[in-house]
C-alpha positions in Angstrom: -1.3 24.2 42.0 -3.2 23.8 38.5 -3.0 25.2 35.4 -6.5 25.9 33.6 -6.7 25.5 29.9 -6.3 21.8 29.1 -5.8 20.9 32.7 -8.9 21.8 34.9 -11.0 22.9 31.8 -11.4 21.6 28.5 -10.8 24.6 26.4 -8.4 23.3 23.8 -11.6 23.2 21.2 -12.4 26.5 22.2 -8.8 27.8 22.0 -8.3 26.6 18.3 -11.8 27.8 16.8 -10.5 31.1 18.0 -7.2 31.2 16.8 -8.8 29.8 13.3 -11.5 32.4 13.1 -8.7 35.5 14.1 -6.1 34.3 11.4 -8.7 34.0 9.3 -10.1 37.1 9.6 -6.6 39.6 10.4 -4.5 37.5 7.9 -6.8 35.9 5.5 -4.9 32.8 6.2 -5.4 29.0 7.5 -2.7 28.1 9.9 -1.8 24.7 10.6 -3.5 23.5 13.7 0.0 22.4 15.2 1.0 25.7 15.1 -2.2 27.4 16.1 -2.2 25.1 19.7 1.7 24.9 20.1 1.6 28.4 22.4 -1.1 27.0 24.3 -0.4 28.1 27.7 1.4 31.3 27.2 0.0 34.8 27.4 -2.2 35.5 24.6 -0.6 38.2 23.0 2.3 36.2 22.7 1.0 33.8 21.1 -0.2 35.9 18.2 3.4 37.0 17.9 4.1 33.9 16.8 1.3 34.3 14.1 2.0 37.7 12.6 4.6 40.0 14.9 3.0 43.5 13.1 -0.3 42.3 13.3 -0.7 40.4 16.9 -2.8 43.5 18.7 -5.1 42.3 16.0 -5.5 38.8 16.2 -5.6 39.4 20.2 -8.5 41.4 19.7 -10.5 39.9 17.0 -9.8 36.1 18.9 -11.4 38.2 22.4 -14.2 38.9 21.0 -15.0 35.4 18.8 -13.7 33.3 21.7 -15.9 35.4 24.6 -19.1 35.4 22.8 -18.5 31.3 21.9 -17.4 30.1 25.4 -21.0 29.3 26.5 -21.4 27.2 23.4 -18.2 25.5 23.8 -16.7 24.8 26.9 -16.6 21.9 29.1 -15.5 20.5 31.8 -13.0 16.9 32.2 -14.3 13.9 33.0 -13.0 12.8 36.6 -11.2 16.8 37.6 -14.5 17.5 39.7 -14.0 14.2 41.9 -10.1 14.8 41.6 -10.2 18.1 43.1 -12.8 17.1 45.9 -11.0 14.4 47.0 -7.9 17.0 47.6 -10.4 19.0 49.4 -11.6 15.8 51.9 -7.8 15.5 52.1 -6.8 19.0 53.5 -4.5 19.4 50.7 -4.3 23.4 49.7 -4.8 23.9 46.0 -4.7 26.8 44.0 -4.8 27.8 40.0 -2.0 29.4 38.1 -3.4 30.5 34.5 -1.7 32.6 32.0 -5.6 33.7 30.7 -6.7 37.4 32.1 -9.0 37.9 35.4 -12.0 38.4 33.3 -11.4 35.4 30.9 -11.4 33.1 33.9 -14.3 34.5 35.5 -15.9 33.5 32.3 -15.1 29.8 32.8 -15.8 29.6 36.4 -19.0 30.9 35.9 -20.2 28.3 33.0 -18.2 25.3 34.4 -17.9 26.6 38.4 -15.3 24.6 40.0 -16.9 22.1 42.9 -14.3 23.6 45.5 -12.7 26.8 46.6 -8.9 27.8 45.6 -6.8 29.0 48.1 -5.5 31.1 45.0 -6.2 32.0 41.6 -3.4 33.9 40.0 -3.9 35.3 36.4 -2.3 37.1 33.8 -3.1 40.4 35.3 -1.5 39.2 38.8 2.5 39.3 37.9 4.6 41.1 35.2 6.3 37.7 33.8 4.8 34.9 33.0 5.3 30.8 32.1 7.2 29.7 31.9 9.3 32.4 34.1 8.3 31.5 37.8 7.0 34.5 38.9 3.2 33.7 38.6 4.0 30.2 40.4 6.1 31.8 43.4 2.9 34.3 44.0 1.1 31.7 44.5 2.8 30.2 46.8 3.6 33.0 48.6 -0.9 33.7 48.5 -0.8 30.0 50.2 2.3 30.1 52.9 4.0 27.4 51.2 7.5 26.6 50.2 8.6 25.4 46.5 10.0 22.2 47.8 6.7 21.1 49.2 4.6 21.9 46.4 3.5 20.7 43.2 2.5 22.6 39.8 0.2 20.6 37.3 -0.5 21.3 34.0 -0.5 20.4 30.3 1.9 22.2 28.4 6.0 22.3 28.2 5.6 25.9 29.7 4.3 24.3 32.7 7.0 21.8 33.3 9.6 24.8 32.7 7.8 26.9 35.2 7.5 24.5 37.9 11.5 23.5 37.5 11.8 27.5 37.6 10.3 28.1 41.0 11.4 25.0 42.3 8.6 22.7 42.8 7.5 19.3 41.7 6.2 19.2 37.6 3.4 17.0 37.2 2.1 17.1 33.6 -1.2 15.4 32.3 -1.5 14.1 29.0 -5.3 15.1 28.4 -4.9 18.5 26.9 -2.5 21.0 23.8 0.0 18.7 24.4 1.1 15.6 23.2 2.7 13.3 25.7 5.6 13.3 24.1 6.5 16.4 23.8 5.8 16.4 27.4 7.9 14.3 28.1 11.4 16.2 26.1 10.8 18.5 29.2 11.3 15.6 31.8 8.8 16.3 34.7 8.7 14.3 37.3 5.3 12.6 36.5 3.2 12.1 33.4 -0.2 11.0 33.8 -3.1 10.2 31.6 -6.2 10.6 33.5 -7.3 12.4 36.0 -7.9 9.3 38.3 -3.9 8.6 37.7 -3.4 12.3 38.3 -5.8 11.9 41.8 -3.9 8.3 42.7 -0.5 9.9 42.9 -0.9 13.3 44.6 -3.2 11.0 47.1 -2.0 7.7 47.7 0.3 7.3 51.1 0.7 9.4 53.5 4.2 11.1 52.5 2.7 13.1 50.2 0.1 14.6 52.8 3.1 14.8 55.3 5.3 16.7 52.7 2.8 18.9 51.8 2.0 20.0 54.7 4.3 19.8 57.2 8.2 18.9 57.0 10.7 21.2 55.3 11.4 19.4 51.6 14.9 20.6 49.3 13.7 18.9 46.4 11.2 17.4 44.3 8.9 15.0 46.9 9.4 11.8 47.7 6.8 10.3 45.5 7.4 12.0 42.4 8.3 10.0 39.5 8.3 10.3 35.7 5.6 7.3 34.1 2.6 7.0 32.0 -1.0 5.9 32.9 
C-alpha cells in the first residue's frame, strides 16, 4: 500500500503554494515553510489547526479553492513510480493507495497524472472516521484486499506513515523523495528507508520471499526482508 502526496505524486510544490497563498490571504501572514510542510500527510483541516485553531475552516477553504484551480499547472508525476508500480503489477503483487486527501481531490490527480495500473484499493479521507497516523484507514484497506497486517507493507513519505503502518501492524517502508527529510524519517525507525524509486522497486521485488510472504504464508511480524538503510 502507498501513500499519495510525496510518494506516488509529486505534490509537495503544489502543497506549499497552497498553504502560502491561504495564510496569506486568512492571516495576512508568511509562515515558515518548515512549518507549512511539517503536517504533510494528515487530514487537511488538521493541518490548518496547526496554523490558526479559530481560523482553520478558513484556510481549508481558501487553500481548496487556490490548490484545485492550480493542480493542472503544477502537478507531476516521480521519475521511476510509473515503472515501479508496473513492475509490481507483472509481479502479481496486490497494491492499493491509502491517502489522507478527500475522494474528489484524488480524482483530480488521477485524472492529470493517471496512474499506469489499477489499485486494488484506494481509500481516502472520506472512507474512515480516523485517520494517520491511527490505523484505521490502513486496516480498511486491507480488509478491501483480503490481506493480513503481517503480510503487508505501507509506503509512504511522512512520520505519520511510519506511525500508521506500526499501528495496524504491517511493514513501514519510507521514501526519502518527498515533505520529509530523511532524517526525520528515520527518529520513527521504519523498517526500510529508500531514496529512489528504483531502491524502493529492488526491495519489495528482489527474491522470492517477499512474493511468497505476500501472498501466501501466514507472517506475525514485519517480513523477512525488511530492513532499515539508505539508497
Amino acid at each position: 500500500m502507498f501513500d499519495l502526496d510525496g510518494t506516488l505524486i509529486d505534490t509537495i510544490p503544489l502543497i506549499l503554494a497552497s498553504h502560502q497563498h491561504a495564510t496569506r490571504t486568512v492571516l495576512g501572514a508568511a509562515l515558515p515553510d518548515e512549518l507549512l510542510l511539517s503536517g504533510i500527510g494528515r487530514p487537511l483541516l488538521h493541518q490548518m489547526r496547526l496554523f490558526d485553531e479559530e481560523r482553520a475552516q478558513e484556510l481549508f477553504d481558501t487553500y481548496r479553492s487556490w490548490n484545485h484551480a492550480n493542480t493542472e499547472r503544477m502537478l507531476r508525476g516521480f521519475e521511476g513510480v510509473d515503472d515501479l508500480l508496473l513492475r509490481l503489477e507483472r509481479a502479481d503483487i496486490r497494491v492499493g493507495v491509502v491517502t489522507s486527501k478527500s475522494r474528489d481531490a484524488v480524482d483530480l490527480a488521477f485524472a492529470i497524472v493517471p496512474p499506469p495500473v489499477t489499485f486494488d484499493t484506494v481509500v481516502t479521507f472520506d472512507d474512515t472516521d480516523r485517520h494517520k497516523p491511527e490505523p484505521e484507514p490502513i486496516l480498511l484497506a486491507l480488509e478491501r484486499m483480503g490481506v493480513g497486517p503481517g503480510k503487508a507493507v505501507y509506503v509512504g513519505d511522512a512520520p505519520w506513515d511510519v506511525q500508521a503502518a506500526r499501528a495496524a501492524g504491517c511493514a513501514a517502508v519510507a521514501v526519502a523523495w518527498g515533505a520529509a527529510s530523511a532524517e526525520r524519517l528515520e527518529e520513527e525507525h521504519p523498517d526500510a528507508l529508500v531514496d529512489t524509486p528504483s531502491a524502493l522497486a529492488a526491495l519489495l521485488l528482489d527474491g522470492a520471499p517477499w512474493r511468497r510472504d505476500l501472498r501466501r504464508g501466514p507472517r506475525g511480524g514485519p517480513p523477512s526482508w525488511a530492513r532499515r538503510s539508505s539508497g
